[in-house]
C-alpha positions in Angstrom: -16.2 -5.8 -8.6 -13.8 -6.0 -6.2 -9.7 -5.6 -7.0 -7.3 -7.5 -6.0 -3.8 -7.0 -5.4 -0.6 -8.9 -3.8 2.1 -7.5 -1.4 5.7 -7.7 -3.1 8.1 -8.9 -0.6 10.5 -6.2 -0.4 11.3 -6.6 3.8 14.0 -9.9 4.4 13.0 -12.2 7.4 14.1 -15.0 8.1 17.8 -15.0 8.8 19.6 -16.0 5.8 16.6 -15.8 3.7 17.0 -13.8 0.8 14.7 -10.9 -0.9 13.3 -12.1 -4.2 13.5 -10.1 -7.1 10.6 -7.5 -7.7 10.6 -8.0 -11.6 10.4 -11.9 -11.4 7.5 -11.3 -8.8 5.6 -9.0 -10.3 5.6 -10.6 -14.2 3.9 -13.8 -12.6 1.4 -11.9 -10.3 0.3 -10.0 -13.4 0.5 -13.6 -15.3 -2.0 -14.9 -13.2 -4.2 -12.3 -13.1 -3.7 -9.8 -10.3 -4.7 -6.1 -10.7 -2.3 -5.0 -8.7 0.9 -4.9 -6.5 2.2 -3.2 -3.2 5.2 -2.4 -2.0 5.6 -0.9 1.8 8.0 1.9 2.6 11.2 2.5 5.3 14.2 3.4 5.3 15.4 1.2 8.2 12.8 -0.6 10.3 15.0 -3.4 11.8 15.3 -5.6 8.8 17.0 -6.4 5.5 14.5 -4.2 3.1 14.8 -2.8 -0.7 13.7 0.9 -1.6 10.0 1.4 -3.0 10.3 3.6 -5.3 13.3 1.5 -7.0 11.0 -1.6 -6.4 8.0 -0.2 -8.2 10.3 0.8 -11.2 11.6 -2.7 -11.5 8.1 -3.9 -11.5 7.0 -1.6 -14.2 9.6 -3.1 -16.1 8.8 -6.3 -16.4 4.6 -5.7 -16.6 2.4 -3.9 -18.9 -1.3 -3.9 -17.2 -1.3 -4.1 -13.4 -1.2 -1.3 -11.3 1.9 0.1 -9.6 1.1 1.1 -5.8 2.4 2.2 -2.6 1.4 0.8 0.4 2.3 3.0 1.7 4.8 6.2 1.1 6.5 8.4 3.3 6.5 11.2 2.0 6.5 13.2 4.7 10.3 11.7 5.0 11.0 12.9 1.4 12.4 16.0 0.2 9.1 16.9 -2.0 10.7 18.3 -5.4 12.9 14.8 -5.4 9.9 12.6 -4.5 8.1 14.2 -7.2 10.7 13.8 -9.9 10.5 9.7 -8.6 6.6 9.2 -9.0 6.9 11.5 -12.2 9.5 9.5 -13.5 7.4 5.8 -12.4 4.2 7.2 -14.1 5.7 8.1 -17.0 8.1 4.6 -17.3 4.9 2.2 -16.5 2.0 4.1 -18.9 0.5 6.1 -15.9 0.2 2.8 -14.0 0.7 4.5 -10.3 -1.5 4.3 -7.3 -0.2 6.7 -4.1 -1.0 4.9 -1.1 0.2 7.7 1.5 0.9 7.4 5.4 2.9 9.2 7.9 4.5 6.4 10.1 6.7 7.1 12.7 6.7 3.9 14.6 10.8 3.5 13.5 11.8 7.2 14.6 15.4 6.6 14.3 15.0 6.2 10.6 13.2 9.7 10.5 16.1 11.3 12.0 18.4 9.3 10.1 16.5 10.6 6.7 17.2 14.2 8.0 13.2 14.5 8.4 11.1 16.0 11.5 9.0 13.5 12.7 6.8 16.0 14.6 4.6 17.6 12.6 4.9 14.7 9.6 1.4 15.0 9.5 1.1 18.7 8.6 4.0 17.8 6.2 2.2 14.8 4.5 -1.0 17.2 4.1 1.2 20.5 2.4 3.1 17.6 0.3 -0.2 16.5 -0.9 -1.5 19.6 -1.7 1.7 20.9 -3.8 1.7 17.6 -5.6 -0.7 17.8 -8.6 1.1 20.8 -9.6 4.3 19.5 -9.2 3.5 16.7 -11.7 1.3 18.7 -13.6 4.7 20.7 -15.2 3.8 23.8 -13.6 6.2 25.8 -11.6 5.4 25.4 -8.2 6.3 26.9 -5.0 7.8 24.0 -2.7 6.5 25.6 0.5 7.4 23.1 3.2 11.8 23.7 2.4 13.6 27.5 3.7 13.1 30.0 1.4 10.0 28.5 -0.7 11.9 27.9 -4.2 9.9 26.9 -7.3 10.5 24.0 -9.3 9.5 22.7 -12.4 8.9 18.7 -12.9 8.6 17.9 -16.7 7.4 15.6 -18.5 4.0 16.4 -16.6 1.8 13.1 -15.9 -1.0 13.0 -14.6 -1.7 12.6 -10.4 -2.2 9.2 -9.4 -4.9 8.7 -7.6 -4.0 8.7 -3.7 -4.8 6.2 -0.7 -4.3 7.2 2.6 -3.1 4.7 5.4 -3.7 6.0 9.3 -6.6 5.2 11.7 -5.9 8.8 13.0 -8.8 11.1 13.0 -6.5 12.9 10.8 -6.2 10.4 8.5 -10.0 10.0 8.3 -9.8 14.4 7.2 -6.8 13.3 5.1 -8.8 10.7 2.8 -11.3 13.3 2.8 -9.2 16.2 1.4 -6.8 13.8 -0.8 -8.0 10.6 -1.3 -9.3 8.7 -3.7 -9.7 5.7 -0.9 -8.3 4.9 2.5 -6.5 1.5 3.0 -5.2 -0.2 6.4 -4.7 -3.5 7.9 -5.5 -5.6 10.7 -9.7 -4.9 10.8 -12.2 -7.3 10.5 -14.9 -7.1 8.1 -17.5 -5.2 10.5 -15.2 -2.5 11.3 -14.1 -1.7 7.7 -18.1 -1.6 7.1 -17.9 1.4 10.0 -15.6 3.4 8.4 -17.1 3.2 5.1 -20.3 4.2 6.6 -18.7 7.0 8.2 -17.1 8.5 5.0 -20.5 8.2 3.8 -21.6 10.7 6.4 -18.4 12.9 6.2 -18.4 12.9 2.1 -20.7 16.2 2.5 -19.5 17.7 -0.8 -17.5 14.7 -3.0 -18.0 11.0 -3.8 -17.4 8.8 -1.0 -14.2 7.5 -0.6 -13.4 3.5 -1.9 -12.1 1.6 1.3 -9.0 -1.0 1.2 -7.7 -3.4 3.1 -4.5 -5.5 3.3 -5.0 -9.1 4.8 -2.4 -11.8 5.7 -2.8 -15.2 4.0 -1.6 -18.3 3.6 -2.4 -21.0 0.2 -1.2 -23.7 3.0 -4.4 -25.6 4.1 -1.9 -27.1 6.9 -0.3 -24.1 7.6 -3.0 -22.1 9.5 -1.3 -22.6 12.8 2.0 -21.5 11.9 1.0 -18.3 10.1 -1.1 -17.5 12.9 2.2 -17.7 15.3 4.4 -15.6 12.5 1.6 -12.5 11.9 0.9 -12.2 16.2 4.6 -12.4 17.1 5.8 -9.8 14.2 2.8 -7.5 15.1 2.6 -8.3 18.7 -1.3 -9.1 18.5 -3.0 -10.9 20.9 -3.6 -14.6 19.3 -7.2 -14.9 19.2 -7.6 -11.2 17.1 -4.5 -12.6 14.9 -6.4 -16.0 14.6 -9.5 -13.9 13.1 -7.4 -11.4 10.8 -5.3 -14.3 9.0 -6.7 -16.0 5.4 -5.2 -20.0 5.7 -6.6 -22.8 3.3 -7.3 -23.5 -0.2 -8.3 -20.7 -2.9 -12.2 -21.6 -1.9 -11.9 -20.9 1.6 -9.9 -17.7 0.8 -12.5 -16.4 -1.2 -15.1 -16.7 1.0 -13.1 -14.7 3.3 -12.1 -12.1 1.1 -15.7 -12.3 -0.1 -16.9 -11.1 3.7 -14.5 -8.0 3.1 -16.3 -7.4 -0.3 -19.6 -7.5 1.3 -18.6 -5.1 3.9 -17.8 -2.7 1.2 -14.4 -3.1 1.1 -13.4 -2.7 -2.7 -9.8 -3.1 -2.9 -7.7 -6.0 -1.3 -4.1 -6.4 -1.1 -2.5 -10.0 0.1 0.3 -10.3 2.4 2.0 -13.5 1.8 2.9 -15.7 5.3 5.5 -18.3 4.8 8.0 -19.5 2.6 6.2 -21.0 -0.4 5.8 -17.5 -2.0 4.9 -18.6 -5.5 2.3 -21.6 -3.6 0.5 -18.6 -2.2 0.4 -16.4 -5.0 -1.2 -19.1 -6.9 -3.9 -19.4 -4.1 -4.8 -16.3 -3.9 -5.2 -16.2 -7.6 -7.4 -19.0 -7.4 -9.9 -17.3 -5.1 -9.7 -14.2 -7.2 -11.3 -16.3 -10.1 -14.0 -18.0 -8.1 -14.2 -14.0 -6.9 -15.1 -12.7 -10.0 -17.2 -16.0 -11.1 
């Protein structure tokens, strides 16, 4: 069975265009059906954006069932004792409802250096954050290696680790998902190559369970609207047109789900969609409609 989840629109766009409200978002995707939602992560990539973290919260708030994930977190950015005491706090608010999609970024470095945060080496960071983290939110004191001086800390309540997905096409991402993760998740791949990489973690996964593999695709509900979200995801992404033309879901909730059915056949078993467009609320109902005729 595959799970389906919905970006929350947390970055502005258009000029003058405002950012809806996470809670009022997330009470109707979980209305109609969703498993999920996802909320990206920056501190200042160019455009109007809210935090994550606060996001997520506001989300919890106003659901009861759906999952709460990142798509994904910097934490490499973060101070780890202080992002800690965040996703402790959000597990502990939403019922242990968190998911930890984790990347390392670094295509905005201005708002690395603007976070007080090394952008080389985020990697290693990411990977020692990781490591430190299920004792961190287990209560224990633990040692918070990657800041001078190596203090201890204790974060109580303890909650239990969400699990983690790793973003990054990176071969270190790949050993990342290996070492951390639950599942990988990433964007912009057509069914055949997500098939690839899940084959390949089947090969790697010498001594654990393979790891689940995720996607997050770009749609449109609009059946006359194809063209246009086409010219919106290339231009924002700076794709060539013809790749863009393959990676975007247009039409109806039948055609959708016969797209997002090629991604299930491929192995994929989580997908996240991006809205494109204005009609938010249009889309979301789309893509709920293909998740029924999904899951028959």
């Amino acid at each position: 069975m595959i799970s389906l989840g919905v970006s929350l629109p947390i970055f502005g766009g258009r000029a003058g265009s405002t950012i809806p409200q996470p809670a009022v978002l997330a009470k109707r995707i979980e209305d109609l059906g969703f498993d999920s939602v996802w909320c990206g992560d920056h501190l200042d990539n160019g455009a109007p954006l809210l935090d994550s973290t606060l996001s997520l919260t506001a989300a919890a708030t106003a659901t009861t069932k759906i999952d709460l994930c990142y798509g994904v977190l910097l934490i490499a950015m973060r101070q780890p004792a202080l992002v800690a005491r965040q996703l402790a706090t959000l597990q502990y608010l939403s019922g242990n409802r968190v998911v930890l999609g984790v990347g390392v970024g670094g295509q905005w470095p201005a708002e690395w250096r603007a976070a007080g945060a090394d952008l080389k080496g985020r990697g290693e960071r990411t990977d020692r954050i990781l490591r430190m983290l299920p004792d961190l939110l287990s209560g224990k004191e633990t040692r918070v290696v990657t800041e001078p001086g190596e203090p201890t800390v204790t974060i109580a309540p303890a909650v239990p680790m969400p699990p983690v997905w790793v973003g990054g096409r990176s071969e270190r991402a790949i050993k990342r998902t290996l070492e951390f993760g639950h599942g990988w998740i990433g964007s912009m791949l057509l069914p055949g190559q997500l098939r690839d990489l899940k084959d390949r973690f089947a090969e790697l996964a010498t001594d654990r369970d393979t790891p689940e593999v995720g996607t997050i695709l770009f749609a449109t509900g609009d059946p006359n609207g194809r063209d246009a979200a086409v010219d919106y995801f290339t231009r924002t992404y700076g794709l060539d047109r013809k790749l863009g033309a393959k990676l975007v879901l247009a039409g109806p909730a039948d055609v959708l789900a016969e797209r997002i059915a090629e991604y299930r056949d491929a192995g994929v078993t989580r997908v996240v969609l991006g809205s494109i467009g204005p009609d938010v609320l249009g889309n979301y109902e789309a893509f709920a409609g293909a998740g029924a005729l999904l899951r028959g």
